[in-house]
ZADRENBA-183924 format. One record per residue (C-alpha): x, y, z. Coordinates in steps of 0.2 Angstrom, whole numbers, padded with zeros to 4 digits, always signed. Layout:
<rs>
XYZ/...
</rs>
This chain:
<rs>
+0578+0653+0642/+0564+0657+0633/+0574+0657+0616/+0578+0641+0621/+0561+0632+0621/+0558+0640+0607/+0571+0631+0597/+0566+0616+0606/+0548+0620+0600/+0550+0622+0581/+0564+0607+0581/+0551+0595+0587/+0538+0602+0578/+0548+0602+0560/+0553+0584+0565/+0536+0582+0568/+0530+0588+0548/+0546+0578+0542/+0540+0561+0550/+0521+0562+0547/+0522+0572+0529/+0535+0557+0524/+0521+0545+0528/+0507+0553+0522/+0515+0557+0504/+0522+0537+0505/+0506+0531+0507/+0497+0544+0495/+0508+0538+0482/+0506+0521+0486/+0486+0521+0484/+0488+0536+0468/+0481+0548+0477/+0493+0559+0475/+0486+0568+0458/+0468+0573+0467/+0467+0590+0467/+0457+0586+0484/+0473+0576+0489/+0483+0594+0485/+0471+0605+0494/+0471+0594+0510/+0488+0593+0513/+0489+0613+0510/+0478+0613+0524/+0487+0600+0537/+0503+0613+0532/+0494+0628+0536/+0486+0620+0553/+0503+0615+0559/+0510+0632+0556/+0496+0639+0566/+0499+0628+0581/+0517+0633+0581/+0511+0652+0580/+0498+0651+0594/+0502+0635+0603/+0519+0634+0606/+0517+0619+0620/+0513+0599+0618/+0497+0605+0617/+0498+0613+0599/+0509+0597+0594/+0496+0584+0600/+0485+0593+0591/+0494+0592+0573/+0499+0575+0576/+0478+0571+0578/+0475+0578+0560/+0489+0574+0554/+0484+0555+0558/+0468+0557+0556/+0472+0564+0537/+0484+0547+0533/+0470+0537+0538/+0459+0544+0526/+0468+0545+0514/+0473+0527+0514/+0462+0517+0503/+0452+0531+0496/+0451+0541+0482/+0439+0554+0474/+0434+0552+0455/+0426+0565+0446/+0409+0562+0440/+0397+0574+0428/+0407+0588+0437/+0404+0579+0456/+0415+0569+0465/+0411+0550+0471/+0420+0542+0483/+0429+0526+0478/+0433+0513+0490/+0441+0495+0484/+0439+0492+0467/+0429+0503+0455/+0429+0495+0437/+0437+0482+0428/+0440+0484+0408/+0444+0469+0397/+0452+0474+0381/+0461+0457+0377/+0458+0452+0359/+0468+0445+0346/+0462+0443+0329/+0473+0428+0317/+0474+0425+0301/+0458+0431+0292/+0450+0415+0282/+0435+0408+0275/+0427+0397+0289/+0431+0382+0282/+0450+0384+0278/+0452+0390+0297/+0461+0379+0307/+0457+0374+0324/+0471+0379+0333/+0463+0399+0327/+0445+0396+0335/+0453+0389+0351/+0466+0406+0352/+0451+0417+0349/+0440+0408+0359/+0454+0407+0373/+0459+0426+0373/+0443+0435+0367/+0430+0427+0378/+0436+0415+0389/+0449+0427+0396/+0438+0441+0400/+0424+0427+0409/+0439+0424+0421/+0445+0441+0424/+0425+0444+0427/+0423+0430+0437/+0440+0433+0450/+0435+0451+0451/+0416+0451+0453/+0417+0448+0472/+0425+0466+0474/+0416+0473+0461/+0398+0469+0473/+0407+0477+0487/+0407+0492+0478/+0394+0491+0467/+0403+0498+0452/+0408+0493+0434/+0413+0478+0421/+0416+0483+0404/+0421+0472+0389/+0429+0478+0373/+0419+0468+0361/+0419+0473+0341/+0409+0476+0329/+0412+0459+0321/+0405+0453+0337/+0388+0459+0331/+0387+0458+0310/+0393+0444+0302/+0408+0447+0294/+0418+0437+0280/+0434+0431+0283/+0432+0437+0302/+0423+0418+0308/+0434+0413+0322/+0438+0432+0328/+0417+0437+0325/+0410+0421+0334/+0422+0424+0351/+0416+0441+0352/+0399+0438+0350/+0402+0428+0364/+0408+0441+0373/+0394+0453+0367/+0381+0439+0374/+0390+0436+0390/+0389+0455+0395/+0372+0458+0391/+0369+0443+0402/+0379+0450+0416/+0370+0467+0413/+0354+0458+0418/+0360+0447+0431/+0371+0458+0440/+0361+0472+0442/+0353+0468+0457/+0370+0470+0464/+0371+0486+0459/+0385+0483+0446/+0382+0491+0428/+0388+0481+0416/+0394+0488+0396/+0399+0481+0380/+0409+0493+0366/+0407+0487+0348/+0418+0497+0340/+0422+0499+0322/+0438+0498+0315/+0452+0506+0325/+0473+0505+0320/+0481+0495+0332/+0491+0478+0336/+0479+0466+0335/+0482+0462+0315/+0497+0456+0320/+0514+0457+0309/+0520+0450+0291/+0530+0438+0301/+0514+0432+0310/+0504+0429+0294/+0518+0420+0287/+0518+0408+0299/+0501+0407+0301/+0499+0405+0280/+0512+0391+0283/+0501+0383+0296/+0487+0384+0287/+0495+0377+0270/+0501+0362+0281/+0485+0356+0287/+0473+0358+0275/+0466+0343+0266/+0470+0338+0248/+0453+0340+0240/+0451+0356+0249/+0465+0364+0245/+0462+0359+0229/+0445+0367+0227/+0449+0384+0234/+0467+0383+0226/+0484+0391+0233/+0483+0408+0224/+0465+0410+0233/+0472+0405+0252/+0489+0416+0248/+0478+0433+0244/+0469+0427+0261/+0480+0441+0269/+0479+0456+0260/+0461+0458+0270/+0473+0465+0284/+0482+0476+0273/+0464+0483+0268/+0459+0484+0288/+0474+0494+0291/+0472+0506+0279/+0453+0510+0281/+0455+0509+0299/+0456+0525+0311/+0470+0531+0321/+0463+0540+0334/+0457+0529+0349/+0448+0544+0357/+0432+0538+0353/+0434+0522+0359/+0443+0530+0376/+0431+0543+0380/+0417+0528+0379/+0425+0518+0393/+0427+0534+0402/+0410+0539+0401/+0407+0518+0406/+0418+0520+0422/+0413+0537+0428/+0395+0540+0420/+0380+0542+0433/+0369+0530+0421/+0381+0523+0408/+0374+0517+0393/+0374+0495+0389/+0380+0497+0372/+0394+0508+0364/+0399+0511+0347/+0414+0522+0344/+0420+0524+0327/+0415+0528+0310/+0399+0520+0304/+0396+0508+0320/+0382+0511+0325/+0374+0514+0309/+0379+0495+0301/+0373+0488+0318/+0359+0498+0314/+0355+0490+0296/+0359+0471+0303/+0345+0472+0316/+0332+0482+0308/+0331+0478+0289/+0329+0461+0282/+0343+0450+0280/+0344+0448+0262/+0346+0466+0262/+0359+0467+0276/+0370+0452+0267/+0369+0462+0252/+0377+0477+0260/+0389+0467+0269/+0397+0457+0252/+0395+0477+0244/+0408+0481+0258/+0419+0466+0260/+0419+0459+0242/+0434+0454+0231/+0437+0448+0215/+0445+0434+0220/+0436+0417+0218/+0442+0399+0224/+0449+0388+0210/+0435+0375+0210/+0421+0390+0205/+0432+0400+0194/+0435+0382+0181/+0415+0380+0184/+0410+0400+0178/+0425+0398+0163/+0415+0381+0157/+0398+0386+0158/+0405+0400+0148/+0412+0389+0135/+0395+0380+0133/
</rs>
């Protein structure tokens, strides 16, 4: 008989672990909890407690009891996470942060040669797109008083040539986050900006997409001004992203450890400037004169290539 109730016993009980570790584990997953060491060490614990009302509780008794923690454990762990912070552990509730890396960077290009339709995409996916994202997500991020971080570039803080549609969307960018920084503090919500240098990824685009783009260009230009900078001059326009590429980094780590450190940092910092050099152009732009600072910026970015217009005016003053 007693052999008997015992079976009965450890068959409810095992149905018991089956039904609420199913749960627990489904909604664990669901919410990515499950890869919380805190997560782990709990659910160790439920296992071991039901064990032990099975041991020393072999009634309803130690059953209601492991149901309790059991539902009291799902509960918690339903919407709630744990994210380490400087070697703490903060708990998170709704959402913590949101990151806006959109970018896309077109066909480099004096200012003037730029079509239209290349400020509008900048403007449309480097600035205006992250003020929306912001703007949808702000409401949560006061509830939680947590982070907004934009991916702006270095181009978005010194004046690059060939970069005037791409530069003057991030700058945009760079401007709206320090304002958000200021206004949304109050709320409890940190605000940072990343300017970083150059870094290898997709945003120059492919061959294909500069041909088109080249095509484009070619298209809508006017006569007179196709005529002054010349074909040869708009057709070497491209080769600035070969030389982007090849002097760019390949590891991102700088760039991923900074948004970690903006995510999960006690106090993180406004501004960040992973990459080679970053900080130190940003550096001579803001603190030295600008005659000085244009200097170093043609030093770095110039070419031999001249537009047709000012190579036939150099070669007849020459001939004078």
């Amino acid at each position: 008989m007693h052999h008997s109730e015992a079976d009965s016993s450890l068959s409810i009980y095992m149905g018991a672990v089956v039904l609420y570790g199913g749960t627990i584990l489904y909604r664990a997953k669901k919410n990515c909890v499950e890869k919380a060491t805190p997560f782990s060490w709990g659910l160790l614990l439920l296992l071991a407690l039901g064990v032990l009302c099975f041991a020393t509780l072999r009634s309803y008794l130690g059953l209601s009891l492991f149901s309790l923690m059991c539902f009291l454990f799902c509960i918690y762990t339903s919407d709630q996470a744990l994210l380490p912070v400087d070697r703490k552990a903060v708990l998170i509730t709704d959402l913590w942060g949101v990151v806006n890396n959109a970018g896309v960077l077109g066909l480099p290009g004096d200012g003037e040669l730029l079509p239209m339709h290349s400020y509008k995409q900048c403007m449309d996916v480097n600035f205006f797109g992250p003020v929306e994202v912001s703007k949808v997500f702000l409401p949560l991020l006061r509830k939680s008083k947590g982070r907004l971080i934009n991916i702006s570039s270095m181009a978005g803080g010194i004046p690059m040539p060939g970069l005037a549609a791409y530069g003057a969307s991030k700058a945009a960018l760079s401007m709206f986050s320090g304002v958000m920084r200021q206004e949304l503090s109050k709320w409890g919500i940190k605000v940072s900006v990343l300017h970083p240098s150059g870094f290898r990824t997709c945003i120059q685009g492919t061959p294909e997409l500069w041909n088109k783009e080249e095509c484009t260009l070619l298209e809508n230009l006017m006569p007179d001004v196709k005529q002054d900078y010349g074909e040869d001059y708009i057709l070497k326009m491209k080769m600035v992203l070969n030389a982007m590429s090849s002097v760019s980094g390949s590891d991102l780590s700088p760039v991923l450890s900074d948004i970690l450190h903006a995510l999960l940092a006690e106090r993180p910092c406004g501004l960040y400037t992973p990459g080679k050099n970053a900080y130190i152009c940003l550096l001579i732009f803001w603190y030295t004169p600008l005659w000085f600072s244009d200097f170093c910026i043609r030093k770095i970015f110039s070419t031999s290539d001249m537009p047709s217009a000012l190579r036939a005016a150099e070669k007849e003053n020459k001939n004078i």
